[in-house]
C-alpha positions as a Markdown table, in Angstrom:
| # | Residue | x | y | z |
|---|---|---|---|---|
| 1 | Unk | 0.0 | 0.0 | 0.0 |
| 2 | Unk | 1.4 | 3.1 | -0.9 |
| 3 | Unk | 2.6 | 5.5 | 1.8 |
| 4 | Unk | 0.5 | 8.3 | 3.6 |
| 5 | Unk | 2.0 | 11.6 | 2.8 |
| 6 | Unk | 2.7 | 14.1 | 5.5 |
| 7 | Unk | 0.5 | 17.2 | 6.1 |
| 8 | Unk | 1.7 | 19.4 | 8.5 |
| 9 | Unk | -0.4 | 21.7 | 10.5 |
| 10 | Unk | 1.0 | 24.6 | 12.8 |
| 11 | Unk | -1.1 | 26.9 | 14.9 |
| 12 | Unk | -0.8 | 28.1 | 18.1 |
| 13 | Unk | -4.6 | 27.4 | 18.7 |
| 14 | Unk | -5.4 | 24.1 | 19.3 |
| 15 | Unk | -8.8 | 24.9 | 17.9 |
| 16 | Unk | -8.0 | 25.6 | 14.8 |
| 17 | Unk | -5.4 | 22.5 | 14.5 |
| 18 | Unk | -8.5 | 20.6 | 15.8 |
| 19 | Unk | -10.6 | 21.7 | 12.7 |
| 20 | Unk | -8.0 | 21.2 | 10.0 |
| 21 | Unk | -7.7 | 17.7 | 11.2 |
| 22 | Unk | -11.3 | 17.3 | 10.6 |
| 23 | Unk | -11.2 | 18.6 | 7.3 |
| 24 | Unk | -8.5 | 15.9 | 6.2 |
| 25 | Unk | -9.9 | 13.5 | 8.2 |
| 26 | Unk | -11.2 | 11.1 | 5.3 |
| 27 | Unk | -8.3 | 12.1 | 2.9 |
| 28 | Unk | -4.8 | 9.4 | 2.1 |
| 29 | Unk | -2.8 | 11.2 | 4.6 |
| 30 | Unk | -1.3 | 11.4 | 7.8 |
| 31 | Unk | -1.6 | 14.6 | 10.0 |
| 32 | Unk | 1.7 | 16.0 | 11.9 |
| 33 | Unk | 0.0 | 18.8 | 14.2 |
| 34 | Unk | 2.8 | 21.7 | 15.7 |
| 35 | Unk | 0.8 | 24.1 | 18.3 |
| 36 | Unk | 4.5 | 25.7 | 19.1 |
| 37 | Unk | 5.7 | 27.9 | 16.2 |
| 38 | Unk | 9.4 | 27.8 | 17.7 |
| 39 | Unk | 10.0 | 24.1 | 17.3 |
| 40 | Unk | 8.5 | 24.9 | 13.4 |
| 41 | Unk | 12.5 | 24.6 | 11.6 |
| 42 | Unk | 13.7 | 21.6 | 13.5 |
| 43 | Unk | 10.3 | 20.0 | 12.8 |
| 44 | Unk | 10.3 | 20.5 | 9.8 |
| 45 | Unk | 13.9 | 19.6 | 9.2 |
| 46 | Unk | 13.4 | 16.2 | 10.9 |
| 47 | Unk | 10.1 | 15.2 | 9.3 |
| 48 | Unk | 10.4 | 16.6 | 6.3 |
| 49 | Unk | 6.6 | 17.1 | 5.6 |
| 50 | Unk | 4.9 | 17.0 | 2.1 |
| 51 | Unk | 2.9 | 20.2 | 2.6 |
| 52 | Unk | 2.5 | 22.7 | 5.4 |
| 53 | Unk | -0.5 | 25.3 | 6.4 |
| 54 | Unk | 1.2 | 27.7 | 8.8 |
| 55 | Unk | -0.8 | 30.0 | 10.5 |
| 56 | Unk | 0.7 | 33.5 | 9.7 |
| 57 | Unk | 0.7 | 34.9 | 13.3 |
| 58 | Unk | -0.5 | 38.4 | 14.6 |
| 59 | Unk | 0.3 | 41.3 | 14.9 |
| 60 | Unk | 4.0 | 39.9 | 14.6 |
| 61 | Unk | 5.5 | 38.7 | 11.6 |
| 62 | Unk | 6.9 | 35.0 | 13.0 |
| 63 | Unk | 4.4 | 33.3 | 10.5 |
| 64 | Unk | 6.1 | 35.0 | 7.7 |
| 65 | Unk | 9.5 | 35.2 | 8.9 |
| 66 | Unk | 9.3 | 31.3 | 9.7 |
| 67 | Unk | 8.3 | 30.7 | 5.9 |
| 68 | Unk | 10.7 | 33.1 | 4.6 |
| 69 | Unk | 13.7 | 31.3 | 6.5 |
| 70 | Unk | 12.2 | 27.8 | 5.2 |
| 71 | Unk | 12.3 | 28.7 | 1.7 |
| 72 | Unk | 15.7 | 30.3 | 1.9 |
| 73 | Unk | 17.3 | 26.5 | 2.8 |
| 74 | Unk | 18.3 | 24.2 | 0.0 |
| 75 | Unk | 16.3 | 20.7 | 0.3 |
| 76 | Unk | 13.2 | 22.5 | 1.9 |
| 77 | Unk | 12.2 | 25.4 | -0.4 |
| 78 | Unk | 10.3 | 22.8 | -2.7 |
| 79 | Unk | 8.0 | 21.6 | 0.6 |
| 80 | Unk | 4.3 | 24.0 | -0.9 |
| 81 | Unk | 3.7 | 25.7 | 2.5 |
| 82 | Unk | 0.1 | 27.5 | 2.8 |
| 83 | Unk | -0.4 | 30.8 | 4.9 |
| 84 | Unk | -2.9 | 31.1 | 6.4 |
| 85 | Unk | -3.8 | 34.5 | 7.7 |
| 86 | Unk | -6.3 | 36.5 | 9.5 |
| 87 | Unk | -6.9 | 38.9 | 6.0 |
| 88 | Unk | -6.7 | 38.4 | 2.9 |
| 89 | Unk | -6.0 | 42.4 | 2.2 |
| 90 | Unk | -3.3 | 43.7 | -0.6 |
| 91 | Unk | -0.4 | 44.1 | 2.3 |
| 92 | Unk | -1.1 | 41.1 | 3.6 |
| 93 | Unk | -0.7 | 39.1 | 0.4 |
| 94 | Unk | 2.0 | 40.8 | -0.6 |
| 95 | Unk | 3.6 | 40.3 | 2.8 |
| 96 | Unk | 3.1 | 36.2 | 2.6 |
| 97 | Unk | 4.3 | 36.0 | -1.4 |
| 98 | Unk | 7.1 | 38.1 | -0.9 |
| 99 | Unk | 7.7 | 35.3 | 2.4 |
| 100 | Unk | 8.1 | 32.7 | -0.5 |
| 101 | Unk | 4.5 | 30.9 | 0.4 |
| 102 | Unk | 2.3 | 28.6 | -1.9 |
| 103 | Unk | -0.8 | 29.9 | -1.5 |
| 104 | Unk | -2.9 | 31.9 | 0.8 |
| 105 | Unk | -6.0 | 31.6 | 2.9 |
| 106 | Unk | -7.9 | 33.7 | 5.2 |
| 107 | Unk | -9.6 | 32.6 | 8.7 |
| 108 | Unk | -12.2 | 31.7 | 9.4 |
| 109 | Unk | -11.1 | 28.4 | 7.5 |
| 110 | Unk | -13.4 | 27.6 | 4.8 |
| 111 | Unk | -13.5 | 23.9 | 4.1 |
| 112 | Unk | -13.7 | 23.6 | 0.7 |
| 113 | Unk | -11.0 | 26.4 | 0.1 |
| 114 | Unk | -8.7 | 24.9 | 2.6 |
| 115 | Unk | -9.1 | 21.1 | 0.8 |
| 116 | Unk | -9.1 | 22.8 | -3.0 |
| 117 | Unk | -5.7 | 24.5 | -2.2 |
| 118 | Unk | -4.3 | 21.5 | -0.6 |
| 119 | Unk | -5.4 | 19.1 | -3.4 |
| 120 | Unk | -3.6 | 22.0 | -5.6 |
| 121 | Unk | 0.1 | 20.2 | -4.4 |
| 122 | Unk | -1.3 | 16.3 | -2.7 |
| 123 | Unk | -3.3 | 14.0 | -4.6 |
| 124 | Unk | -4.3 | 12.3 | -1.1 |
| 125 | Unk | -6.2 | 15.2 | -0.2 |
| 126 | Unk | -9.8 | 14.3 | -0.5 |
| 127 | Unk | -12.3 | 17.3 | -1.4 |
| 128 | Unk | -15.4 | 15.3 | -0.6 |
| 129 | Unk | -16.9 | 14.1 | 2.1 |
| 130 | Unk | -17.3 | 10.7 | 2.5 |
| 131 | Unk | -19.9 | 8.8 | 1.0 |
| 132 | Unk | -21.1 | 5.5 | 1.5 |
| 133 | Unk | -23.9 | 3.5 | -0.7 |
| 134 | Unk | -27.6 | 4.3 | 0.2 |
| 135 | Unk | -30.6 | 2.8 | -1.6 |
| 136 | Unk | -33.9 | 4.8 | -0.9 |
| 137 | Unk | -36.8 | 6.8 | -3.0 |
| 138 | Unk | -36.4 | 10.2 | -2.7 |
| 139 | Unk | -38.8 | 12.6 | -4.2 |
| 140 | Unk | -37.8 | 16.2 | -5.6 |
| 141 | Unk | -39.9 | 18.9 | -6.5 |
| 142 | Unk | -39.1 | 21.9 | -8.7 |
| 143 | Unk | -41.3 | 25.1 | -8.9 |
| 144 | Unk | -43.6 | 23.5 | -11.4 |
| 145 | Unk | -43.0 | 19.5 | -11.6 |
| 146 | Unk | -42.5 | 16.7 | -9.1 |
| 147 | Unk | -40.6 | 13.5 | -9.9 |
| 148 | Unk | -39.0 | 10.7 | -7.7 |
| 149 | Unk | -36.1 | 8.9 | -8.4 |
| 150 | Unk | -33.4 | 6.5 | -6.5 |
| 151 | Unk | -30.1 | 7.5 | -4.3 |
| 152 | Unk | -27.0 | 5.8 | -5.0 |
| 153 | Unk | -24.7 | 7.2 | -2.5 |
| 154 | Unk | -25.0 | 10.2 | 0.4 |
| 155 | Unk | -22.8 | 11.9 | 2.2 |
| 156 | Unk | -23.3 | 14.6 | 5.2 |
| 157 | Unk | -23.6 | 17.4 | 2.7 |
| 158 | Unk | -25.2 | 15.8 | -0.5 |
| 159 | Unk | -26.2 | 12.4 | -2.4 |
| 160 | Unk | -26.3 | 11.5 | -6.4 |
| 161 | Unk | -30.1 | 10.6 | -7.1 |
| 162 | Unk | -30.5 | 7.5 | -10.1 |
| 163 | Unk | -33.3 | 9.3 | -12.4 |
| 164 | Unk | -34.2 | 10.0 | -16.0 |
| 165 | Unk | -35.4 | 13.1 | -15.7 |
| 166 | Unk | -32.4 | 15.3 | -15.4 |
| 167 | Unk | -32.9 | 19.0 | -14.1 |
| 168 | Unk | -30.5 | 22.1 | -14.6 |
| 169 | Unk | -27.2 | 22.8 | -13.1 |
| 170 | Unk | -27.7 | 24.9 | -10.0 |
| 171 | Unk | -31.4 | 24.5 | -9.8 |
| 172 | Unk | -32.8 | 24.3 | -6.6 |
| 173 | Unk | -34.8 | 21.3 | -5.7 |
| 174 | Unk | -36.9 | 20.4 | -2.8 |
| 175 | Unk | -35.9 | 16.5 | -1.1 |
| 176 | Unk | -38.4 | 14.3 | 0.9 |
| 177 | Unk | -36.8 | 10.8 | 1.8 |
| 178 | Unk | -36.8 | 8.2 | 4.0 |
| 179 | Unk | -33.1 | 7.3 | 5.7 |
| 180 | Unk | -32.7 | 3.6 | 5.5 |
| 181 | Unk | -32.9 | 2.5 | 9.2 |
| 182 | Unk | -35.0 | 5.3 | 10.9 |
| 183 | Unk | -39.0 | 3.6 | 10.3 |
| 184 | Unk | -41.9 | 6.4 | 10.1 |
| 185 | Unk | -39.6 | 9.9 | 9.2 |
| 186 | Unk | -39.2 | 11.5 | 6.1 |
| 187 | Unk | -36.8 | 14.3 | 5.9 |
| 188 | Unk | -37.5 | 17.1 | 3.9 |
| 189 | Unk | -34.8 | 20.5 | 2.9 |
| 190 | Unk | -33.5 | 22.1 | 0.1 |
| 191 | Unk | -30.8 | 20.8 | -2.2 |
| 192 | Unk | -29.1 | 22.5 | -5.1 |
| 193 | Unk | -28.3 | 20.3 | -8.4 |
| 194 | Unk | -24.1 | 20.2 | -8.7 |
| 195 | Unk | -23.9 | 17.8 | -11.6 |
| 196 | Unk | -25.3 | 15.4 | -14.3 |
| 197 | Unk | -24.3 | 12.1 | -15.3 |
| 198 | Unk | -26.4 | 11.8 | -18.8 |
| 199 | Unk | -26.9 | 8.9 | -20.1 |
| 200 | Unk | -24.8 | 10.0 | -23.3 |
| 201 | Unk | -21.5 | 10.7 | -23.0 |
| 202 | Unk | -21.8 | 10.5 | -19.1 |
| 203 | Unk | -19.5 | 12.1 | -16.6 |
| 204 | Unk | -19.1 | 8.6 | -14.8 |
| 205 | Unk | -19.4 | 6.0 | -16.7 |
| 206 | Unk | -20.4 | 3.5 | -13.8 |
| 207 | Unk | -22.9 | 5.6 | -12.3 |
| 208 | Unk | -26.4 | 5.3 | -13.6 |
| 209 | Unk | -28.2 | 8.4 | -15.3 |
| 210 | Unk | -29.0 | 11.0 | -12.6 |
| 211 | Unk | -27.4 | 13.9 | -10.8 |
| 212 | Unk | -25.3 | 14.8 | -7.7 |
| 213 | Unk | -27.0 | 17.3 | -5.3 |
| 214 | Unk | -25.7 | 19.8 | -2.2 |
| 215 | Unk | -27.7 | 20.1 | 0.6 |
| 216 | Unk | -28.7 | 23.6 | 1.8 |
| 217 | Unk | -29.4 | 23.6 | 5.5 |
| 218 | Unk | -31.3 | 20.9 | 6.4 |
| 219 | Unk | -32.3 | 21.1 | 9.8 |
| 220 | Unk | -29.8 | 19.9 | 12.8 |
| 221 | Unk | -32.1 | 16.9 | 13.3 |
| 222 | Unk | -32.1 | 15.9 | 9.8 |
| 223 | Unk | -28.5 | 16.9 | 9.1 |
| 224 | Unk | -27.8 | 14.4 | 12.4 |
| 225 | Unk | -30.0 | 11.2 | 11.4 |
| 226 | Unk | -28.0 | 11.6 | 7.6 |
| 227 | Unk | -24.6 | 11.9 | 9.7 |
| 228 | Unk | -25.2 | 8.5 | 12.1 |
| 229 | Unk | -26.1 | 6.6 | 8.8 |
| 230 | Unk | -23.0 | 7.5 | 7.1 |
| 231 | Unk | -20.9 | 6.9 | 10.4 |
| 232 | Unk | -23.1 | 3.6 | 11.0 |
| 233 | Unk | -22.0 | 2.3 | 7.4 |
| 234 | Unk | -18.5 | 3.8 | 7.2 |
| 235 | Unk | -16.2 | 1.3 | 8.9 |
| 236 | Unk | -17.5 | -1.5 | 6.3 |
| 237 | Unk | -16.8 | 1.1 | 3.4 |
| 238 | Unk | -14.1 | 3.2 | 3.9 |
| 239 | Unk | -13.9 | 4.3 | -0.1 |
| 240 | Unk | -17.3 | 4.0 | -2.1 |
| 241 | Unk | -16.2 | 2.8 | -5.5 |
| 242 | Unk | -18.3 | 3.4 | -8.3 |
| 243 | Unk | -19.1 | -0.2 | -9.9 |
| 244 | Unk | -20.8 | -1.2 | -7.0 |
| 245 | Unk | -24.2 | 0.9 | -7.1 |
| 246 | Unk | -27.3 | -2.1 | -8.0 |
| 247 | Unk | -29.9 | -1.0 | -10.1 |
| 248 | Unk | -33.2 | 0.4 | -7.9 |
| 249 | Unk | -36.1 | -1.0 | -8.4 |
| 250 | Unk | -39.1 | 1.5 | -7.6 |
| 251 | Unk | -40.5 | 1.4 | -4.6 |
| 252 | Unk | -42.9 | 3.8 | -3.0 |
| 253 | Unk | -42.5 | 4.1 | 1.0 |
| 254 | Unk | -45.7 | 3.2 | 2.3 |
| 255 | Unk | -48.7 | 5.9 | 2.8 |
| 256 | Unk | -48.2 | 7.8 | 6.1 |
| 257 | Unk | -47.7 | 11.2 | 8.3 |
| 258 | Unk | -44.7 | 12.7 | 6.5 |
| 259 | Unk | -42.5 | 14.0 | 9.7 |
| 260 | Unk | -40.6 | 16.8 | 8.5 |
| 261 | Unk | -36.9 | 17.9 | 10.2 |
C-alpha cells in the first residue's frame, strides 16, 4: 500500500489545529500537528513534511519570517507551505508571497478552500466528504413538476439521485426521503443540483443516469439522522467505488404522516 503523505499543521490554537484535522480526516494522509511555532525549523527539518499550512501569526510577523527562513534553505524550499492568515488584504498578500508561500487563505477556515488548495500540491487530499452506498426513493420537486427517483450514494452534505429526468445545473430542488434505518420519518430540505451524469457521453461511466446534489441547510435533526447513517455504514466502506451501485427498483414508501426535520 502506498505510503501516507505528510500534512503538516501549525497553529498556536489548538482549535484551529483541531478543525484542519477534521477537514483531512477522510483524505490518504497522515496529519503532523505543531501548536509551538518555535519548534517549526527543526520540525520541519526532521520530518520533512509534504505540505505545510502555517498560521501567519499576529500582529507579529513570525508566520512569515518562519516561511521566509524555510524557503531560503536548499532541500526545503520545494516543501508548498500554505499561509494562512487573518486577511486576505493587498499588504497582507504581498507580505506572505514576498515570504516565499504557496498559497494563501484567510480565517475563518473555509472547508472547501482549505481542501481545493491542498489538493492543488497532494493527490491524497480528499475534497469530498465521504460517501457510503444508500438505496432509498427520494422525491424532488421543482417550482412547477414533481418527480422521484433512487439515491446511490450520500454523504453529510449531499447524495447522487438514479433518475431520467435530469434537471438544470444549480437548480434548486426540494428533497423528501426516508433514511434507510429510521421507520416512520421523512426528511425534507433544500438541495441544489451540482452535476449530471447523462446517459450520453456520461461524466461517470459507472454511475447510472442521474445527478449529484448539495444540501442547503437541512435542519440539525435531519442533518444528524443523515450523519449516524453515514458513520453507522463507514467502517464496512471506507472508499465507495463506483461499480458497486445495484440498479433500484421503484419502490414507493408506504402511505403515512410525513414527519418533516
Amino acid at each position: 500500500m502506498k505510503q501516507r503523505q505528510l500534512v503538516m499543521l501549525v497553529d498556536e490554537s489548538r482549535f484551529f489545529i483541531d478543525v484542519m484535522r477534521q477537514f483531512l480526516r477522510y483524505s490518504h494522509v497522515k496529519v503532523l500537528p505543531l501548536a509551538d511555532p518555535q519548534m517549526f525549523p527543526e520540525v520541519v527539518g526532521e520530518k520533512r513534511p509534504d505540505l505545510i499550512y502555517l498560521d501567519r501569526g499576529a500582529p507579529g510577523l513570525e508566520g512569515i519570517q518562519l516561511c521566509a527562513r524555510m524557503k531560503s534553505k536548499r532541500g526545503l524550499a520545494e516543501i508548498p507551505l500554505v499561509m494562512l492568515a487573518e486577511n486576505g488584504n493587498a499588504r497582507e498578500r504581498d507580505l506572505c508571497l514576498k515570504a516565499g508561500c504557496d498559497g494563501l487563505l484567510t480565517k475563518p477556515i473555509d472547508r472547501k478552500a482549505f481542501l481545493a488548495m491542498g489538493r492543488r500540491f497532494l493527490p491524497g487530499i480528499e475534497r469530498r466528504q465521504e460517501r457510503v452506498l444508500c438505496h432509498t426513493t427520494v422525491f424532488y420537486r421543482t417550482l412547477s413538476h414533481q418527480h422521484y427517483g433512487h439515491t446511490v450514494d450520500i454523504s453529510t452534505g449531499g447524495m447522487f439521485i438514479e433518475s431520467p429526468v435530469l434537471p438544470a445545473v444549480d437548480e434548486r430542488l426540494r428533497l423528501s426521503f426516508n433514511i434507510p434505518g429510521v421507520a416512520d420519518m421523512t426528511v425534507d430540505f433544500e438541495a441544489r443540483v451540482v452535476w449530471l451524469n447523462r446517459s450520453e457521453k456520461p461524466a461517470r461511466i459507472s454511475f447510472p443516469t442521474g445527478f449529484g446534489v448539495e444540501f442547503i441547510d437541512p435542519s440539525p435533526h435531519a442533518r444528524s439522522l443523515i450523519r449516524q447513517f453515514v458513520e453507522e455504514h463507514s467502517p464496512r466502506q471506507t472508499q465507495i467505488r463506483e461499480n458497486q451501485w445495484t440498479q433500484s427498483r421503484p419502490h414507493l414508501p408506504p402511505r403515512g404522516e410525513t414527519h418533516r426535520c
